[in-house]
N, C-alpha and C positions, 0 to 999 in steps of 0.2 A: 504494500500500500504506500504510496508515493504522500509523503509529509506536507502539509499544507503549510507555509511559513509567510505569505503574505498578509494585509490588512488590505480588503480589496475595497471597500467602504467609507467611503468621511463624510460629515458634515460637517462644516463649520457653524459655531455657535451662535453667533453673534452673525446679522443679516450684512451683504456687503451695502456700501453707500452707494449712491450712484458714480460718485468719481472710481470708486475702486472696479465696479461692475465693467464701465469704460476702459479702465486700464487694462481688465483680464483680456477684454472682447479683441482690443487691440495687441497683444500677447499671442493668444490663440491665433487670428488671422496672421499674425507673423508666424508664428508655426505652423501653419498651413494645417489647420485642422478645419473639418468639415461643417459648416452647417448645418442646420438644418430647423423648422420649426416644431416646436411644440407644444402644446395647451399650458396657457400659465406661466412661461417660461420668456425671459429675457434674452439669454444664452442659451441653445440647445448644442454641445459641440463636441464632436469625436475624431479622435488620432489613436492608432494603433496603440491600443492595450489602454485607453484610459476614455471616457466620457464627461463631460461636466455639461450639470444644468446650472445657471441660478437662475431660479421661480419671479415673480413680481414682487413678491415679499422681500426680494434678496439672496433668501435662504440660497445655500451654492450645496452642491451633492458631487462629490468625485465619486469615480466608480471604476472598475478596472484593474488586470493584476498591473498595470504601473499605478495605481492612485497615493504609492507612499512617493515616489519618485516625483511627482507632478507636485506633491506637495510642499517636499522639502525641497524643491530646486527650483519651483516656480511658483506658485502660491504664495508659500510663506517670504520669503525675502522680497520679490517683487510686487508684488499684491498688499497682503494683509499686512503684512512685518514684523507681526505680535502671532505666530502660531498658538492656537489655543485648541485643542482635541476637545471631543466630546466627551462623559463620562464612557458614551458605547459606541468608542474609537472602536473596540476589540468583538462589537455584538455579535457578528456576523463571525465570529473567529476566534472566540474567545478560549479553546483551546489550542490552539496553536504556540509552537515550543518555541518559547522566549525567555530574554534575561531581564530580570527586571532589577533595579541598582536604587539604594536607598542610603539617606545618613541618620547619625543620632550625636548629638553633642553639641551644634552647631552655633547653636544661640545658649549654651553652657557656660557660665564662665569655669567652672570647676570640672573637672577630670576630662575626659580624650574626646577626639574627633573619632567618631566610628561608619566606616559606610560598609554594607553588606550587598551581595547580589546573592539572587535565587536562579535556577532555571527549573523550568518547568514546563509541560504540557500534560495535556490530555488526563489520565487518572489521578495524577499529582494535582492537578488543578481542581479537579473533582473532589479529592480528599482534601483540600484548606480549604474548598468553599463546605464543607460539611462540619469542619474543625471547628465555623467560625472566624476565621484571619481576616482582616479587615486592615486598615490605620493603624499603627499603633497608635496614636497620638490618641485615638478612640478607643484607648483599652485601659483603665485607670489600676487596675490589678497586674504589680507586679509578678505575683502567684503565673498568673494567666501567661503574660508576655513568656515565662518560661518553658512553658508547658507547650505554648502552642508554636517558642522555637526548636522542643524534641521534634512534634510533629513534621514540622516542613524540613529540617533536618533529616527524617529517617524516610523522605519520599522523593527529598529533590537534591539535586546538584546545590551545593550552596559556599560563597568564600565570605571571609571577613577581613579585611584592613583595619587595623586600631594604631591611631595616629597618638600613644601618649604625652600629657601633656608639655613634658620636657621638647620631647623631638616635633610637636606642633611649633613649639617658641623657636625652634633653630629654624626649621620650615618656613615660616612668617617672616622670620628675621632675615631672611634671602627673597620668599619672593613679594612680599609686600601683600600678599592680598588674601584672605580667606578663601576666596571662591578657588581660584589656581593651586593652592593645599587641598580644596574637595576635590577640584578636577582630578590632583594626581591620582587621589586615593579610590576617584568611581574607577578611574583608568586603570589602574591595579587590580582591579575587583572583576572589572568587564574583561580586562585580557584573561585575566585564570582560569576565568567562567569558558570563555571560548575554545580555551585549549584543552577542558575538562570534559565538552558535551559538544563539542563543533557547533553549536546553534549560533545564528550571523544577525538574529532581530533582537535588539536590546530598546528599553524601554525604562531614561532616567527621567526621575524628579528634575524640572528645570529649577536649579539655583543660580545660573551664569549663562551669557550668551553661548549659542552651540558650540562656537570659535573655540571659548576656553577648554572644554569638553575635548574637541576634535586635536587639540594641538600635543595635549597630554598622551594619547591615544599610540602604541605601536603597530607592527604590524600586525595583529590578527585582530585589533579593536578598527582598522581602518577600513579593515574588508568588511564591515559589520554594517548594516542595518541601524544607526542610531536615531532614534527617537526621541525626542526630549519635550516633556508635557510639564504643565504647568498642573499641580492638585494629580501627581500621577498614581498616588495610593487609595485613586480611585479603580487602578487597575489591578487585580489580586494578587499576580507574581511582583510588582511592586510593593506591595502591602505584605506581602510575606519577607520582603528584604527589611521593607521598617522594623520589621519584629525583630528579627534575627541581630541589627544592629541596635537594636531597643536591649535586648538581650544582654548584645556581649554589654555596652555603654553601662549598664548597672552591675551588670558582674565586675568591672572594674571601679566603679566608684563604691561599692563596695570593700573589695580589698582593697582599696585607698584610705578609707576612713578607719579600716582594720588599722593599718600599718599607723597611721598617725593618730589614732585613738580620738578619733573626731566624726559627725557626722557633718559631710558635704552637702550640703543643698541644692539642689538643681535650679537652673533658672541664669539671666543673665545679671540685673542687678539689683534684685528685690533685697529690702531690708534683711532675710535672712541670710543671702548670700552676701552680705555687706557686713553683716555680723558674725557670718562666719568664717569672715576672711580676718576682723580684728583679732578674732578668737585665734585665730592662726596661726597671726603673729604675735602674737602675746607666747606662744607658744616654741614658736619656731624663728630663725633669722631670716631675712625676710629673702634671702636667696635661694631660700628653697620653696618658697612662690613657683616658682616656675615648674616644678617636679609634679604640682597639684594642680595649675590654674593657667589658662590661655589667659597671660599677662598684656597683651596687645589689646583686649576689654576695657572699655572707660572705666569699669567698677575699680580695675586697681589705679586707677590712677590717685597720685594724693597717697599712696601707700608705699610707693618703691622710687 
């Protein structure tokens, strides 16, 4: 049985404008795609392997095995500029074998950067949606977050990257920017996945323009299929990566509070992570901030 790995379906969310509508139409005619009329419809138009309607409404419909390719190389940069997927990007295909790449830490000031990827299809898929896997961010029980990373654990392909906080501070301290530390670490995450399951359609959380994404990326992340949604742990193999990275992020802030006999607070810079940073130092010199805390944070400032 031959694998089905496209997303043959889009709609965009949000209806186009009239100037955007005029741009595609004039797009399209430059790519020598066909006409034609149809009820309702502003654009009706086909080029080998893709169709696009947009309706009177705006509403635009891609369709076709190119409809990821029309989107990420024409739509989105030339057209729209802001890609934004539906929740049921995946409806029409929503088992099909993909990686999905997530973080956890990222708006932490205390303990590690963590991103995870899953891969998954078909019965895998079938068993987290029965598990319950969802958002982590919608799972308030850490009990659960564990339990329900045994599960996807013991059905899918799955890597973890944990970025702690010492080697985030050296990271930071060279490239300047938060998001270019997430890129390396999805990019770490997505190449292992690749070379563990060959599967080429990856599907991250957008936290940075593609660029960042794409640059970090080696050879087996370049041949890939990369997809980057905005809310993508509305997709389940994504949502099962949140866990997994939900997972390990507490399993280390945990042994961290062990080791310093302290508990950590989660969060960026709420009064209790402000008071549990004084508590910190009261305790500790304040050079060893950095072993526990993404020090680059407005919260430490005024402390070190």
């Amino acid at each position: 049985m031959t694998e089905k790995r496209t997303v043959n379906t889009y709609t965009h969310t949000k209806p186009l404008s009239p100037g955007e509508t005029e741009k595609l139409k004039a797009i399209l005619t430059e790519k020598n795609f066909i006409f034609s009329p149809k009820p309702y419809t502003v654009i009706n138009a086909k080029n080998e392997g893709v169709s696009v309607s947009v309706y009177s409404s705006g509403k635009i419909v891609v369709q076709g095995k190119k409809t990821v390719d029309f989107v990420e190389f024409i739509l989105e940069p030339l057209v729209i500029k802001e890609l934004s997927f539906s929740t049921a990007f995946f409806s029409d295909n929503d088992m099909a074998k993909r990686i999905g790449s997530d973080e956890s830490g990222k708006g932490d000031f205390f303990g590690p950067l963590v991103v995870s990827g899953v891969c998954a299809y078909g019965e895998e898929i079938a068993e987290m949606a029965k598990a319950g896997v969802r958002d982590s961010k919608k799972i308030n029980s850490e009990a659960k977050i564990h339990a329900l990373e045994k599960i996807i654990a013991g059905n899918s392909a799955t890597e973890t990257v944990s970025i702690s906080p010492k080697r985030f501070n050296q990271m930071y301290m060279s490239m300047k920017n938060m998001n270019k530390v997430l890129a390396w670490a999805h990019a770490c995450v997505i190449e292992n996945l690749i070379k563990q399951t060959g599967c080429k359609l990856v599907v991250v959380d957008k936290f940075a323009p593609k660029a960042t994404l794409l640059q970090m990326l080696k050879e087996h992340g370049r041949k890939a299929k990369i997809i980057q949604r905005t809310k993508a742990e509305s997709d389940i193999v994504v949502a099962a990566a949140s866990i997994c990275a939900r997972a390990a992020y507490l399993r280390e802030m945990k042994s961290m509070g062990d080791k310093y006999g302290m508990i950590f607070p989660k969060g960026g810079g709420s009064d209790k992570v402000t008071g549990a940073l004084k508590m910190f130092l009261l305790k500790y010199d304040k050079n060893e901030l950095e072993n526990v805390a993404k020090i680059n944070f407005k919260t430490s400032d005024g402390f070190l």
